[in-house]
NUKEVEX-330134 format. One record per residue (C-alpha): x, y, z; residue in one letter. Coordinates in Angstrom, 3 decimals, padded with zeros to 6 digits. Each point is the difference from the previous one (the first is absolute). Layout:
// residues N
SITE         u         v         w  type
SITE         X         Y         Z     A
...
This chain:
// residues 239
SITE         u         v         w  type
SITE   008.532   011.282  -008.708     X
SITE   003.393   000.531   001.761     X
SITE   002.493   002.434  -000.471     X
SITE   003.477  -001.511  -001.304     X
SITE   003.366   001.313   001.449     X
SITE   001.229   000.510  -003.458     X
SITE  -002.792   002.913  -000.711     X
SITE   000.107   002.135   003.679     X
SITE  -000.859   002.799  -002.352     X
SITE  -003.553  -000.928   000.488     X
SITE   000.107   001.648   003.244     X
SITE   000.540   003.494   001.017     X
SITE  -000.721  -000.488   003.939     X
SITE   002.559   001.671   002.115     X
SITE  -000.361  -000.701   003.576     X
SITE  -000.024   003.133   002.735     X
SITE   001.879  -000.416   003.370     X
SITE  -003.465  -000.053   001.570     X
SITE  -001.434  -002.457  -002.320     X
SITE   003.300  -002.038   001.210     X
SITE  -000.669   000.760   003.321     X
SITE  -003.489  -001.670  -000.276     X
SITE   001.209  -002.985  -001.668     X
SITE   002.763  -000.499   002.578     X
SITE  -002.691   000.288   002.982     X
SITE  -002.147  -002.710  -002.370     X
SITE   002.965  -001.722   000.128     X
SITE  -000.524  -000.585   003.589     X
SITE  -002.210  -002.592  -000.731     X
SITE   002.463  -002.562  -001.154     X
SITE   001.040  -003.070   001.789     X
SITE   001.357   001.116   003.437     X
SITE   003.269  -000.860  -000.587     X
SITE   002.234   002.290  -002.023     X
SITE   000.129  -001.047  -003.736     X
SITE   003.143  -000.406  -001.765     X
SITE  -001.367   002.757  -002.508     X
SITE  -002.264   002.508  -000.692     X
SITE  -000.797   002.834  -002.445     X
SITE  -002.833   002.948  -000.267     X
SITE   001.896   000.969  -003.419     X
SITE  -002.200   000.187  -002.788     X
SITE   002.742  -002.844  -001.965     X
SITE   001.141  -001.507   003.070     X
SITE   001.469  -003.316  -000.576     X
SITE   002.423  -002.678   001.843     X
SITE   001.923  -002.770  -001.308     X
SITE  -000.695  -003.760   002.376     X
SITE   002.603  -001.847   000.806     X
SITE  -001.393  -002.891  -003.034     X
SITE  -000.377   002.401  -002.210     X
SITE  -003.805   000.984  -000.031     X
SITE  -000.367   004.093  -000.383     X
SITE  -002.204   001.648   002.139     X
SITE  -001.681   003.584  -001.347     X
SITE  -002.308   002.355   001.512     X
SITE  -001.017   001.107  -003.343     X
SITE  -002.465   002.909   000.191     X
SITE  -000.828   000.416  -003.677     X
SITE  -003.390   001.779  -000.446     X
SITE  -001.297   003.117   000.198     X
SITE  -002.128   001.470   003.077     X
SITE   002.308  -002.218   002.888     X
SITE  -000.676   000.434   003.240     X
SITE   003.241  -001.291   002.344     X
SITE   001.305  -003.515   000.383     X
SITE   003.271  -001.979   001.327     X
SITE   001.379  -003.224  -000.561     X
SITE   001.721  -002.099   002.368     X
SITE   001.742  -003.677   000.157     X
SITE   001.537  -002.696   001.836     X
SITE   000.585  -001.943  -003.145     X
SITE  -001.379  -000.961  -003.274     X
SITE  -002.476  -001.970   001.836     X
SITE  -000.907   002.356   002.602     X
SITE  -000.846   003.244  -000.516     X
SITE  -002.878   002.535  -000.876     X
SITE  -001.424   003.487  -000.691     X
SITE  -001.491   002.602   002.381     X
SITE  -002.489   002.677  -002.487     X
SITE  -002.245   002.550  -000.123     X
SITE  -001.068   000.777  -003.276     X
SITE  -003.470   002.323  -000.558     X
SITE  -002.931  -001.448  -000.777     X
SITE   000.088   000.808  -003.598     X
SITE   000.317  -001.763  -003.457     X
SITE   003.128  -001.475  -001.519     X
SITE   002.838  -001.629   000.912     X
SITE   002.428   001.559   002.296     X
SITE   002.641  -002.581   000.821     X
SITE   001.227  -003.871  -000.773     X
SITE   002.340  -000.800   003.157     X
SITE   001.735  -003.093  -001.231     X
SITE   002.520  -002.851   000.244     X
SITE   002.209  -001.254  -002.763     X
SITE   001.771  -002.533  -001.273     X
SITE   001.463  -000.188  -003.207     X
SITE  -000.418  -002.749  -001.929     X
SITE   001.610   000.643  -003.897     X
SITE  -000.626  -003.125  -001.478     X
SITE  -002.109  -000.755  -003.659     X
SITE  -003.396  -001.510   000.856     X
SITE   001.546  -002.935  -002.442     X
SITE   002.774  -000.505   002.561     X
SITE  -001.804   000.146   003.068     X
SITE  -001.024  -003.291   001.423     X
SITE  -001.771   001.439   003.032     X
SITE  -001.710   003.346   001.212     X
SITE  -001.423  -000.149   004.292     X
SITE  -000.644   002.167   002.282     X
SITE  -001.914  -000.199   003.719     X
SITE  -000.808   002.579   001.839     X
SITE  -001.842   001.032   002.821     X
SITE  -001.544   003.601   001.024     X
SITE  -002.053   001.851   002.786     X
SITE  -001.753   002.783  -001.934     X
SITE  -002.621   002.819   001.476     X
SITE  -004.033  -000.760  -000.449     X
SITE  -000.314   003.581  -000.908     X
SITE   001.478   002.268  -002.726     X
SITE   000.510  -000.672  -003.986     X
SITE   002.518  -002.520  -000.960     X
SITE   001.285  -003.150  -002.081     X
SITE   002.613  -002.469   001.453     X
SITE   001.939  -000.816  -003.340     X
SITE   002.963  -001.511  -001.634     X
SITE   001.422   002.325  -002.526     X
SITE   001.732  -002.174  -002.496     X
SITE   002.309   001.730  -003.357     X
SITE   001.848  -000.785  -002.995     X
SITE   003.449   001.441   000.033     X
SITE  -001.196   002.550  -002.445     X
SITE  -002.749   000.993   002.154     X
SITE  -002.356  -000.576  -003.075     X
SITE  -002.578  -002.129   001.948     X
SITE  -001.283  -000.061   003.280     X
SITE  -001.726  -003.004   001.821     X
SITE  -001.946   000.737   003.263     X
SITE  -001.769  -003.044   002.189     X
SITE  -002.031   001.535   002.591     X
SITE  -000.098  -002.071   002.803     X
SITE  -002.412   001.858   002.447     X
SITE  -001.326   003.689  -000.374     X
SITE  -002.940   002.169   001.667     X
SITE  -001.241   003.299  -001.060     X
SITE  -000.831   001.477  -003.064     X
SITE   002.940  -001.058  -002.278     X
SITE  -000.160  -001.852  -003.103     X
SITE   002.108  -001.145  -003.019     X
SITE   001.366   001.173  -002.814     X
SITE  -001.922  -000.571  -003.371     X
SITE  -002.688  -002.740  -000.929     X
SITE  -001.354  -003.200   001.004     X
SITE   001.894  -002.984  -001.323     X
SITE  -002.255  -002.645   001.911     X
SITE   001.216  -002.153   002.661     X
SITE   002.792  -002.708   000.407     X
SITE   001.652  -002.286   002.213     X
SITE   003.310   000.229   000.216     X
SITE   002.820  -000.211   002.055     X
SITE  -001.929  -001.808   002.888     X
SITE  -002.722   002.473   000.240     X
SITE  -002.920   001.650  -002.060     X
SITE   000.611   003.180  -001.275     X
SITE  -002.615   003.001  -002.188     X
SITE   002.479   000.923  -002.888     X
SITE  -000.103   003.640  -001.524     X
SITE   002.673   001.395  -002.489     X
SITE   000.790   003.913  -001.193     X
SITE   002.194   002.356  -000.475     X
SITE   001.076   002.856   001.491     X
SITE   001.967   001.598  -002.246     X
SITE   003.461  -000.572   000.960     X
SITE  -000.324  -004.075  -000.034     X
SITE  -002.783  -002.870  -000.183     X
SITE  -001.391  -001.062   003.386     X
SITE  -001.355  -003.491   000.682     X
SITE  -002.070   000.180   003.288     X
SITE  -001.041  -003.349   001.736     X
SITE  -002.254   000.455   002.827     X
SITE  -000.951  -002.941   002.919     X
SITE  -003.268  -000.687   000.143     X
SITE   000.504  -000.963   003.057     X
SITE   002.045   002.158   002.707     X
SITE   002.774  -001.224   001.537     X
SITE   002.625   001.216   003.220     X
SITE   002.042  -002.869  -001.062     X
SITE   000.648  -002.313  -002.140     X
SITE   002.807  -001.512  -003.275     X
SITE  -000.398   000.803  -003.483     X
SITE   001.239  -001.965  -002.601     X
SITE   000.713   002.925  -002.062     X
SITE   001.655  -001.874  -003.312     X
SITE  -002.743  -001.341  -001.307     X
SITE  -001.728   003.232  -000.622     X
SITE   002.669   001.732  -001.469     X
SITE   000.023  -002.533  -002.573     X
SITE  -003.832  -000.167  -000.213     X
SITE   000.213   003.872  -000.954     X
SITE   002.697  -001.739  -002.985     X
SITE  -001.127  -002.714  -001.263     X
SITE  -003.403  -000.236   000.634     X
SITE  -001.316   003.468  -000.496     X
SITE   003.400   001.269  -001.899     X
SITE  -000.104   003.546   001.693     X
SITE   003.759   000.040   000.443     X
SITE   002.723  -001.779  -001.708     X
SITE   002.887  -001.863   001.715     X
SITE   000.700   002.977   002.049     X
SITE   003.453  -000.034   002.850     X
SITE  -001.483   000.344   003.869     X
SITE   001.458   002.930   001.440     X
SITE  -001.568   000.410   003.405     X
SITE  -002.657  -001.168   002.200     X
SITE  -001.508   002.398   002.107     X
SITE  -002.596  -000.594   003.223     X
SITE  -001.346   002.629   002.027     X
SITE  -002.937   002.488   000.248     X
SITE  -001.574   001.915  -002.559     X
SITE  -001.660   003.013   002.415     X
SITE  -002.500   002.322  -001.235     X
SITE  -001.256   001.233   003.352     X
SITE   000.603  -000.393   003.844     X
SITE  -001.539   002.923   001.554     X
SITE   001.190   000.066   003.372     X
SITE   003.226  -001.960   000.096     X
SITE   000.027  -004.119  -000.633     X
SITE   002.531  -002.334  -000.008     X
SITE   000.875  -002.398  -002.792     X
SITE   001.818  -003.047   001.655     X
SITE   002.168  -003.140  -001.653     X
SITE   000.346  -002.734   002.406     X
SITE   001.915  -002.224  -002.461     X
SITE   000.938   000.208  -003.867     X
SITE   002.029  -002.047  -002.544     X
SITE   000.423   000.043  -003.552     X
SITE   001.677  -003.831  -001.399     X
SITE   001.295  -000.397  -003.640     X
SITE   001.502  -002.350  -001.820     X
């Protein structure tokens, strides 16, 4: 589960120079050439030049140090090192805002294509909310480590293009609808429509709710050691 902007509360991380100083030497590890941005703040975010929003986004408790930098909303990635300990410290993301009732929308893509670490605890996820931030849907494309979802088995569907393990809960603040690959993937296009309205009208979990955003980035629980987190190319396509 992935922090929203709208509730920073949730975290009470305050980064030290030195922990900034780590993240900026981590940050060394980026593409060679200079990127057009980057942040060690713990709510660092950038606005592309079509619109996608970029946030560093370190949300849970126990964080280690981490930067975010990026070319574009197509290229760009994350440089952690979070301690080998439970829970969720961070969701570095991209945006794009979508607003539209799931009546009204016609179509719901995205591709995307990642280099992620062999070691450490993680999910590569889109985040996707309601305007009201009363329901979450997560569709874990790859992850390693011991993470899980939130909540309880649903079974298993295929959706969107791929086959996903279903699990819904709550975690107090909003429902969560978690669809995990059973296969991994680097890369890859989900159709993601058709399971928003499978959560509607077939299982009738939500009702015809407005999509606010969709989120994709990575979930990090650990990554002892610094690792990078790397988007080689991302789009979002509605209609």
């Amino acid at each position: 589960m992935a922090s929203s902007p709208a509730r920073p509360a949730l975290t009470r991380l305050v980064v030290a120079p030195a922990a900034a100083v780590a993240a900026l030497i981590g940050f060394a590890a980026a593409p060679a050439h200079a990127a057009i941005w980057s942040s060690s703040d713990q709510w660092g975010n950038y606005t592309t030049s079509d619109n996608y929003i970029l946030y560093n986004n370190i949300w849970g408790s126990g964080a280690g140090t981490q930067s975010i930098w990026a070319n574009s909303s197509s290229n760009w990635g994350v440089w952690a090192d979070h301690p080998n300990t439970g829970g969720i410290k961070s969701y570095p993301n991209a945006k794009k805002i979508v607003n539209k009732p799931l009546s009204s929308l016609t179509s719901l893509t995205s591709s995307y294509n990642v280099t992620v670490p062999s070691g450490g605890a993680y999910n590569t996820s889109y985040d996707i909310w309601d305007t009201d931030y009363d329901y979450e849907v997560m569709l874990w494309v790859n992850y390693n480590g011991a993470v899980g979802p939130l909540g309880t088995s649903q079974g298993t569907v295929t959706l969107g293009g791929h086959t996903w393990a279903v699990y819904k809960g709550d975690n107090g603040a909003n429902q969560v609808f978690s669809f995990l690959r059973t296969s991994d993937s680097s890369a890859g296009t989900v159709n993601v429509l058709p399971i928003l309205k499978w959560i509607k009208d077939t299982k009738g979990w939500w009702g015809d709710e407005t999509i606010g955003d969709v989120q994709f980035g990575y979930e990090i629980t650990s990554s002892a050691g610094g690792m990078d987190f790397r988007t080689n190319s991302f789009s979002v396509s509605s209609g």
